[in-house]
C-alpha positions as CSV (number, residue, x, y, z in Angstrom):
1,X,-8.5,-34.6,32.6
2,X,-9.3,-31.0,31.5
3,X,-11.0,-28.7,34.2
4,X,-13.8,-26.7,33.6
5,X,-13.7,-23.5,35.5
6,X,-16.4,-21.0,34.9
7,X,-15.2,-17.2,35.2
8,X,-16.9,-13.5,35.2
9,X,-17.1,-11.7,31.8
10,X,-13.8,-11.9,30.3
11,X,-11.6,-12.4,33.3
12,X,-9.1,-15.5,32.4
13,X,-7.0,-14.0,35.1
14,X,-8.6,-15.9,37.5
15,X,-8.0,-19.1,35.8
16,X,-4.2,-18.6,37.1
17,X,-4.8,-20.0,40.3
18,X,-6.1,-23.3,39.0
19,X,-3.6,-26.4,38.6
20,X,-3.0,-27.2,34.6
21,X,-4.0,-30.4,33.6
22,X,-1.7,-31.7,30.6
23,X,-4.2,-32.1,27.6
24,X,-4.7,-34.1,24.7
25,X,-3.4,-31.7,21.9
26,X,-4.5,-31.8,18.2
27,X,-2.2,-29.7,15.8
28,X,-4.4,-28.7,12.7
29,X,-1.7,-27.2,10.3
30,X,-3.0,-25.4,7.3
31,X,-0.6,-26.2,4.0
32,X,-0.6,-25.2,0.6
33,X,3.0,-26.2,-1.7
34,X,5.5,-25.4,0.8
35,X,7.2,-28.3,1.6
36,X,10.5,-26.7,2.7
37,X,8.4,-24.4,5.7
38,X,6.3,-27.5,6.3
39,X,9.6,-29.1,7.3
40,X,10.6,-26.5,9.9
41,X,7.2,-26.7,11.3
42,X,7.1,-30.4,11.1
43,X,10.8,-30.7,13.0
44,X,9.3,-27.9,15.6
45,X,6.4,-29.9,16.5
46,X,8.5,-32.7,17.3
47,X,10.0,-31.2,19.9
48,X,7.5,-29.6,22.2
49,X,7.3,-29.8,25.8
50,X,3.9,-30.8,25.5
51,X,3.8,-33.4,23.0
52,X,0.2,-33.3,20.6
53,X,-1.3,-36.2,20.5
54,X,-1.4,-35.3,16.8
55,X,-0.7,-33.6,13.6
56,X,-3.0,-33.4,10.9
57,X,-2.0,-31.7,7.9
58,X,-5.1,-29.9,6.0
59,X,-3.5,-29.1,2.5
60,X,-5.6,-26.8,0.3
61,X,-4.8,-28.7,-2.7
62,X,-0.9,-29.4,-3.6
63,X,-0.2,-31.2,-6.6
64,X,1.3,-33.0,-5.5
65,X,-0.4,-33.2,-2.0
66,X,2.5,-33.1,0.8
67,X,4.3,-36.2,1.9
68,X,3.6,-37.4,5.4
69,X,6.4,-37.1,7.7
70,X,7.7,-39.6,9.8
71,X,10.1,-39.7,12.7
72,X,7.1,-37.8,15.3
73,X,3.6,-37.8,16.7
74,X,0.9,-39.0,15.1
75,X,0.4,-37.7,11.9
76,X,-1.9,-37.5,8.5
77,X,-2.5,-35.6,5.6
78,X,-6.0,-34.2,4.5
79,X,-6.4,-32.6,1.1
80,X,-8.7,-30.8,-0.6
81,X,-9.3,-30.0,-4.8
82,X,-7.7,-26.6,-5.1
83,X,-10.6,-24.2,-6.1
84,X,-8.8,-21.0,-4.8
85,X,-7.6,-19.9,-1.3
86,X,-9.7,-22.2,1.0
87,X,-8.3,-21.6,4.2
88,X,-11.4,-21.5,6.2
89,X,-12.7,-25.2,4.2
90,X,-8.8,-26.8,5.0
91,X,-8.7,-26.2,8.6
92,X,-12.3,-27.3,9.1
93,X,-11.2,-30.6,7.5
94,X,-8.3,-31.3,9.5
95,X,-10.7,-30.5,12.3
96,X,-12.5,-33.4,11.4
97,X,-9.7,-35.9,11.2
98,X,-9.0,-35.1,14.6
99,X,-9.2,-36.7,18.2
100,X,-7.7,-34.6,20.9
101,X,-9.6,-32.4,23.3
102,X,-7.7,-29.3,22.4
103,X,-7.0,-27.6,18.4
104,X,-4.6,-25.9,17.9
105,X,-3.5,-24.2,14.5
106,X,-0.7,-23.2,12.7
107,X,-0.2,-22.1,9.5
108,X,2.8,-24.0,7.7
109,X,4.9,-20.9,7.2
110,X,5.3,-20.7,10.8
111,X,8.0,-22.5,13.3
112,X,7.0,-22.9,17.3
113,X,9.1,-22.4,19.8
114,X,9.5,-25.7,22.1
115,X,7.2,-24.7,25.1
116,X,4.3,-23.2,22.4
117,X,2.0,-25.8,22.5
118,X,2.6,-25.9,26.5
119,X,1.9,-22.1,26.9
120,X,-0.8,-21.6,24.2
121,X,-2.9,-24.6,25.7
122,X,-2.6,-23.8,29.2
123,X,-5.6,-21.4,30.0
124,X,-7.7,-23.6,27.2
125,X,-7.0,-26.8,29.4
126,X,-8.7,-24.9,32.6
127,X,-11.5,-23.2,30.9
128,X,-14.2,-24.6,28.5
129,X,-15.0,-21.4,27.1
130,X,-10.8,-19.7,26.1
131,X,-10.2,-18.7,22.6
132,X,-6.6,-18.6,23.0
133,X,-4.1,-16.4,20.6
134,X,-0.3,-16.8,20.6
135,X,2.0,-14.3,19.7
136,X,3.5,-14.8,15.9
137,X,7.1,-12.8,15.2
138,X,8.7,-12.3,12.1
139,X,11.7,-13.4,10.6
140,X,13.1,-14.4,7.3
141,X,13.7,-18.1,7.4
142,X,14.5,-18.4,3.9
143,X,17.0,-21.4,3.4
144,X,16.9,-22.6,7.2
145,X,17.5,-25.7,8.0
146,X,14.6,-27.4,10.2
147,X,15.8,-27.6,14.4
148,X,17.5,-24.4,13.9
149,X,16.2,-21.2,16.4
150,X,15.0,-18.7,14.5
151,X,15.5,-16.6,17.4
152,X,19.5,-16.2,16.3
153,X,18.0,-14.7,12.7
154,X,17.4,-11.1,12.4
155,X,13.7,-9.9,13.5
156,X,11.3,-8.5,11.1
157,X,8.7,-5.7,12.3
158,X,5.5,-7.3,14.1
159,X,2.2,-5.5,13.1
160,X,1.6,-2.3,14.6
161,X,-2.2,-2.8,14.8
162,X,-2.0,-5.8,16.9
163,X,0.8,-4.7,18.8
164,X,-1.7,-1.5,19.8
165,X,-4.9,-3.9,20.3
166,X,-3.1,-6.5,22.8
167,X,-1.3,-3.4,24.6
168,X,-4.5,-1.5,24.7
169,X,-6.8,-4.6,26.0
170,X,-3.9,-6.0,28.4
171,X,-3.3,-9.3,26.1
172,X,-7.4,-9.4,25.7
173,X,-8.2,-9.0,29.3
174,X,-10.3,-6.2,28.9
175,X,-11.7,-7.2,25.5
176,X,-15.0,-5.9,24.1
177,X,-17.2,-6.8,21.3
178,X,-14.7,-5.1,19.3
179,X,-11.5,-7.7,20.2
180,X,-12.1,-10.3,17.7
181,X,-10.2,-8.3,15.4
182,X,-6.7,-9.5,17.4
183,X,-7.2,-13.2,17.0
184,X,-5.4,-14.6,14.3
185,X,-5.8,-18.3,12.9
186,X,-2.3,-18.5,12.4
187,X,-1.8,-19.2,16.4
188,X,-5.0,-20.6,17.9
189,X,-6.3,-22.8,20.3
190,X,-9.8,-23.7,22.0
191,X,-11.6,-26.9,23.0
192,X,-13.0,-28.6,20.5
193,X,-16.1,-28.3,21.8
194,X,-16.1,-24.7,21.6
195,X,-15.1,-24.9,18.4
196,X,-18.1,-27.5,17.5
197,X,-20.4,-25.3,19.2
198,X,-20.1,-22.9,17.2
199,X,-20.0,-24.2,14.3
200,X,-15.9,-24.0,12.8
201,X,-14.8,-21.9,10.2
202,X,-16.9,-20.3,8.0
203,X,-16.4,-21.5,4.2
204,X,-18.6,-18.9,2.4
205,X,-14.5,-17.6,3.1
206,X,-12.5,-17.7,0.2
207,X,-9.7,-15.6,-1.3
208,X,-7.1,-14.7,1.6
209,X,-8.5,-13.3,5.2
210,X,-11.3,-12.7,7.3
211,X,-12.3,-16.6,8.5
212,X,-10.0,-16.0,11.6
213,X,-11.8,-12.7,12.6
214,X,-15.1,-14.4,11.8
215,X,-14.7,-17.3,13.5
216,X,-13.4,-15.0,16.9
217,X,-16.5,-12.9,16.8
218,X,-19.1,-16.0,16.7
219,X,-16.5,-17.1,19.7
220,X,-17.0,-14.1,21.9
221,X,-20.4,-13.5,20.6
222,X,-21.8,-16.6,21.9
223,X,-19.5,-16.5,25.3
224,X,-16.0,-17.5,24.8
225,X,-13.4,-15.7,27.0
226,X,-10.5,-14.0,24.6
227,X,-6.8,-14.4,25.5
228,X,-3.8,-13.1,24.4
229,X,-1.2,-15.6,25.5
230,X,2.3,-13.6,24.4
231,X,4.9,-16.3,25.7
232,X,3.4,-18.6,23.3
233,X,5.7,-17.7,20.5
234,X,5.8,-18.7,16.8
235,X,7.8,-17.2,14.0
236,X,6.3,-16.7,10.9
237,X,8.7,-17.0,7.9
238,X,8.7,-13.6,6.2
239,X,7.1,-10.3,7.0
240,X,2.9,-9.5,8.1
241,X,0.9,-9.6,5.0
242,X,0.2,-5.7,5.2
243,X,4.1,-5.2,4.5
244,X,4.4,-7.8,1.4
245,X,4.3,-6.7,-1.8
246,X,1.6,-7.9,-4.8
247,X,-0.7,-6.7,-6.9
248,X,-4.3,-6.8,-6.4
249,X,-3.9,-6.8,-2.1
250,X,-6.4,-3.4,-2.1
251,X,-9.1,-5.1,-4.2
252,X,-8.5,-8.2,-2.0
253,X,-9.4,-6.3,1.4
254,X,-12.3,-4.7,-0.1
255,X,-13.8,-8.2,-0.3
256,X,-12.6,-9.0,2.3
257,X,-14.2,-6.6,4.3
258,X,-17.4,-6.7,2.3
259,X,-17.9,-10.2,3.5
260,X,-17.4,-9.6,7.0
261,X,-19.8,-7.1,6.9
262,X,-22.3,-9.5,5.4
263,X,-22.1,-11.8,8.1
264,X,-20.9,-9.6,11.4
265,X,-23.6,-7.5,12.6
266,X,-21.0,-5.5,15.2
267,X,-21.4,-1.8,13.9
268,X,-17.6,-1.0,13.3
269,X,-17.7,-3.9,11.0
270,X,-21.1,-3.8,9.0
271,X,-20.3,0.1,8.4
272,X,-24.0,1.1,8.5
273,X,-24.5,-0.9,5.4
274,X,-27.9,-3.0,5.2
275,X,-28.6,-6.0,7.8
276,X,-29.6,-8.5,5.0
277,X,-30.5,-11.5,6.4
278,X,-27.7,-12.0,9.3
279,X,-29.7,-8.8,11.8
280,X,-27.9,-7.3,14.9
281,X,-30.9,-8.1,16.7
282,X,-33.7,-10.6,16.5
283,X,-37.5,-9.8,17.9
284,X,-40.4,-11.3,18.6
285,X,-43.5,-9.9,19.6
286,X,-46.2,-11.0,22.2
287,X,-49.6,-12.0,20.2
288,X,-52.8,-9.4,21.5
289,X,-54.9,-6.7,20.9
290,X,-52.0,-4.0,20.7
291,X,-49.7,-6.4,18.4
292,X,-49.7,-3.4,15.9
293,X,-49.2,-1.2,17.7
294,X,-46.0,-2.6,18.9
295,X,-45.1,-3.7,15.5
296,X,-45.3,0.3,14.4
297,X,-43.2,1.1,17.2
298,X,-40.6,-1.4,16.3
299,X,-40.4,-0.4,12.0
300,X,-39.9,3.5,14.1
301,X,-36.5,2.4,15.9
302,X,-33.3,4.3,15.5
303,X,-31.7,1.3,15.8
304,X,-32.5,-0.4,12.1
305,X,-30.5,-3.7,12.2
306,X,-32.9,-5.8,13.6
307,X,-35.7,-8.6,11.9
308,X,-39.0,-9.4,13.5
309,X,-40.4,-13.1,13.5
310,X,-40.3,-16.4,15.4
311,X,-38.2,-18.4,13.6
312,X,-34.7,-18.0,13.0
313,X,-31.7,-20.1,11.3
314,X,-28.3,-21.8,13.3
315,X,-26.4,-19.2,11.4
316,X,-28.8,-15.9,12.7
317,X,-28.8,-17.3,16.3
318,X,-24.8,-17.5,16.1
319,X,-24.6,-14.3,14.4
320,X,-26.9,-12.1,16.2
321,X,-25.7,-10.3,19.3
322,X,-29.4,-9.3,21.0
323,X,-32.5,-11.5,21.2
324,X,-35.8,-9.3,22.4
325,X,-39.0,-10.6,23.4
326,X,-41.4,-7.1,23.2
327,X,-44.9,-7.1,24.8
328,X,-45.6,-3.5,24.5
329,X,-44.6,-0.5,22.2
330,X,-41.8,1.1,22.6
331,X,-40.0,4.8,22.0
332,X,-38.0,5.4,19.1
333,X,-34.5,5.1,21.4
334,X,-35.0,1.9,23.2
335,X,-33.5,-1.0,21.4
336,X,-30.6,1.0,20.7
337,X,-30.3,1.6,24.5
338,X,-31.0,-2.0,25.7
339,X,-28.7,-2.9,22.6
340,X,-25.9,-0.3,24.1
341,X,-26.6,-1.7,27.9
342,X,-26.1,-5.3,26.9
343,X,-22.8,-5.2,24.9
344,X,-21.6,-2.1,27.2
345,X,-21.9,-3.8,30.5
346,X,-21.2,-7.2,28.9
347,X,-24.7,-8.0,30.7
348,X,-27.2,-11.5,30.2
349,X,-30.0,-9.4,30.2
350,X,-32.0,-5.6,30.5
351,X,-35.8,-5.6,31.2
352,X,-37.3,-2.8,29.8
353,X,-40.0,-1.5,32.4
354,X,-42.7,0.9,33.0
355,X,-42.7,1.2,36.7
356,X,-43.9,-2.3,37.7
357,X,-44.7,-3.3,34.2
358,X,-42.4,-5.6,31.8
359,X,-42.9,-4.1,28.1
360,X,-40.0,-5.9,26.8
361,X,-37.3,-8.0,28.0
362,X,-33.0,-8.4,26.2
363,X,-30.7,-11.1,26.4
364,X,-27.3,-11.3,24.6
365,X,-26.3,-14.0,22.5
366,X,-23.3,-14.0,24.8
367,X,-24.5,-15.0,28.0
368,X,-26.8,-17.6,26.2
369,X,-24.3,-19.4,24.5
370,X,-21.8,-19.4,27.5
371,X,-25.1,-20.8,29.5
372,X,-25.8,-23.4,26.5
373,X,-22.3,-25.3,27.0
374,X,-22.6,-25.1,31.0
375,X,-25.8,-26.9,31.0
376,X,-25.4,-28.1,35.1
377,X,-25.1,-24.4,36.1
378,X,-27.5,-22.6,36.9
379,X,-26.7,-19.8,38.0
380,X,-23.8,-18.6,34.7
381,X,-26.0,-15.5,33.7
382,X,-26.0,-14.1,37.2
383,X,-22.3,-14.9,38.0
384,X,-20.9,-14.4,34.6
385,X,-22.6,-11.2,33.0
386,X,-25.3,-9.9,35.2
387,X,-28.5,-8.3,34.8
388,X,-30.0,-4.6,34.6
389,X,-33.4,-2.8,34.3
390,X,-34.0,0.1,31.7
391,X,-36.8,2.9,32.6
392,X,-38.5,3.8,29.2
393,X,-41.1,6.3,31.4
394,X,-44.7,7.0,30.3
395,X,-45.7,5.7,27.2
C-alpha cells in the first residue's frame, strides 16, 4: 500500500525518512517504427528490480503497428492513426490502458538500467503529490544487442541546460515556478492520480516538444512537489535533440515555444505576449455601490495578464497561477505585488489590507490544488505554503 505523506513547499527531502512501500508500476512507453530500440527497452524492462505490473506500448501510428512482445510482464499495444508527431495524444492513450497506481514513461529509444523503475518510483510511492524525473545519458546504441549495458559503450555529452538547472536547484529541491522546464517525458513518474488530476498531456501538442514542459507546469502549478531523482538512470540511444542534425529544428522551436506561451501564463514563458484566453490571474469582484470603481482600478494594473468574471473553464483554473477575490479598489502596483508575494514565498494566500479592513484577498493555484487531492486535511495551506498580509496604505 502506497503512503501518503504530506510535506512543506517543495521539500521531498523529508520523504527520506519514510519506509518505501513497493508499488504497483505501469510502464507507458511512447513508440513510433523502431522496433530494434523497442527491443532493448523491452529486454530492459524485463529485468528490473521492481518488476511493473505492466507495459503498455502507446505507438503513434506504425505501419505496421509494433508486435507485442512476449517472454515479460504484462504487456499491450495501443496505436493511434499517424496524423503527425503525437506524442502528447500516445502517452495519454496508454495512460488509459493502464492499471497500476504509479506511470511511469519512457520513450522507446531509451534503455533503463535494472534498479530504474526501483529508484524513479521511490519518492512517488511515499508522496501523493512527486513529479518524479530520472536522469537520461547518452550513448550510441546503434546495432546493440538487447541485455547488453550500455554503460561499457562510449558516453555521449548530456545537455548542458539541464545539467545547470538540476545543479542549480539541488536535483529540484529548491525549485520555483520556473523548474518545470527540467522535467522531461522521456523519464517520468507520478501517481496516477496526479496525473488524472490534472488532466494528462496536453494534445493541442503536436510536432516534437513542449507536452513534457506543459504537463510539469500544470504539475507544480496546482501543487505537485518536483524531483530530480539522478540514480534513476536511462540511456537514450543517440545524442540530446539540440545536438542532432535536420533541417527545419529552428522553425520547429519557434512553435514550439509559441504554444507554450499560449497556454503557460509564467512570465519567462509567455514573453509579455498577450494573455488570450489562458490569464495569469483570474478576478472576481464583490457586487456594491463602488463595483466601478474597483473595476477601473483593476483595467489600471501594471500587471496586465489577468481576466475579470465569475466563471471560468477546467483548462483556466489549471492554467492560472493566482485567483483574487477584490472588494475594494486598488493602486496600480498591487496585483503585481500580491502576484510576486504568492509565487516568491511559494505562499496559499496574501490579504491585501487597509489597516483592519480586507480590500482584496489571493490564493495560488498551487496550494489549492495540493489542498483539492488532500481532502481529510485541513490544515495543507497553513503547513504546506503559508500565509501573508500586504499593506496597500491609504486609498
Amino acid at each position: 500500500m502506497l503512503t501518503d505523506v504530506l510535506v512543506p513547499g517543495n521539500r521531498y527531502d523529508l520523504l527520506d525518512e519514510h519506509p518505501v512501500p513497493r508499488p504497483e508500476v505501469s510502464v507507458v512507453v511512447a513508440h513510433y517504427r523502431q522496433p530494434e530500440q523497442l527491443a532493448r527497452t523491452w529486454h530492459a524492462l524485463c529485468h528490473q528490480t521492481l518488476r511493473p505490473v505492466e507495459i503498455v506500448i502507446a505507438d503513434d501510428g506504425s505501419d505496421p503497428p509494433p508486435e507485442v512482445p512476449t517472454g515479460g510482464p504484462p504487456v499491450r499495444v495501443v496505436t493511434q492513426a499517424d496524423l503527425g508527431f503525437r506524442a502528447a495524444a500516445a502517452r495519454n492513450l496508454g495512460v488509459a490502458a493502464t492499471s497500476g497506481e504509479v506511470l511511469v514513461f519512457l520513450d522507446a529509444d531509451t534503455v533503463p538500467e535494472p534498479d530504474f523503475l526501483e529508484r524513479l518510483t521511490a519518492r512517488v510511492a511515499r508522496c501523493s503529490d512527486v513529479l518524479a524525473v530520472g536522469r537520461r545519458r547518452h550513448a550510441d546504441l546503434t546495432g546493440l544487442p538487447p541485455g547488453t549495458d550500455p554503460r561499457t559503450l562510449p558516453e555521449l555529452p548530456e545537455p548542458a541546460w539541464l545539467r545547470k538547472g538540476y545543479a542549480e536547484t539541488r536535483d529540484l529541491l529548491d525549485a520555483d515556478g520556473t523548474s518545470f522546464r527540467f522535467v522531461i517525458s522521456a523519464v517520468l513518474a507520478c501517481r496516477r492520480s496526479l496525473f488524472d488530476d490534472i488532466g494528462g498531456f496536453d494534445e493541442r501538442f503536436v510536432g516534437y516538444g513542449g507536452e513534457d514542459w506543459d504537463l510539469a507546469y500544470r504539475a507544480w502549478n496546482n501543487g505537485a512537489v518536483l524531483v530530480h531523482e539522478r540514480s534513476a538512470v536511462a540511456w537514450h540511444d543517440g545524442p540530446d535533440w539540440a545536438l542532432r542534425g535536420g533541417a527545419g529544428k529552428d522553425a520547429e522551436k519557434d512553435r514550439e515555444r509559441t504554444r507554450l506561451a499560449e497556454l503557460i501564463p509564467e512570465p519567462g514563458t509567455r514573453r509579455g505576449g498577450p494573455p488570450g484566453g489562458l490569464p495569469d490571474v483570474l478576478v472576481t469582484t464583490e457586487p456594491g455601490p463602488g463595483a466601478a470603481l474597483v473595476a477601473s482600478s483593476l483595467r489600471d494594473q501594471e500587471h496586465h495578464d489577468m481576466e475579470i468574471g465569475d466563471r471560468w473553464s477546467p483548462d483556466q483554473l489549471l492554467r492560472a497561477r493566482v485567483r483574487m477575490r477584490v472588494a475594494g479598489p486598488l493602486p496600480r502596483w498591487a496585483v503585481g505585488a500580491a502576484v510576486r508575494a504568492l509565487v516568491d514565498g511559494d505562499l496559499a494566500t496574501v490579504v491585501l489590507r487597509r489597516g483592519d479592513t480586507e480590500v482584496a484577498t489571493a490564493c495560488s493555484t498551487r496550494a489549492l490544488g495540493r489542498a483539492r487531492r488532500q481532502p481529510t486535511r485541513a490544515d495543507v495551506d497553513g503547513f504546506a505554503f503559508g500565509h501573508a498580509d500586504l499593506e496597500l496604505g491609504p486609498p
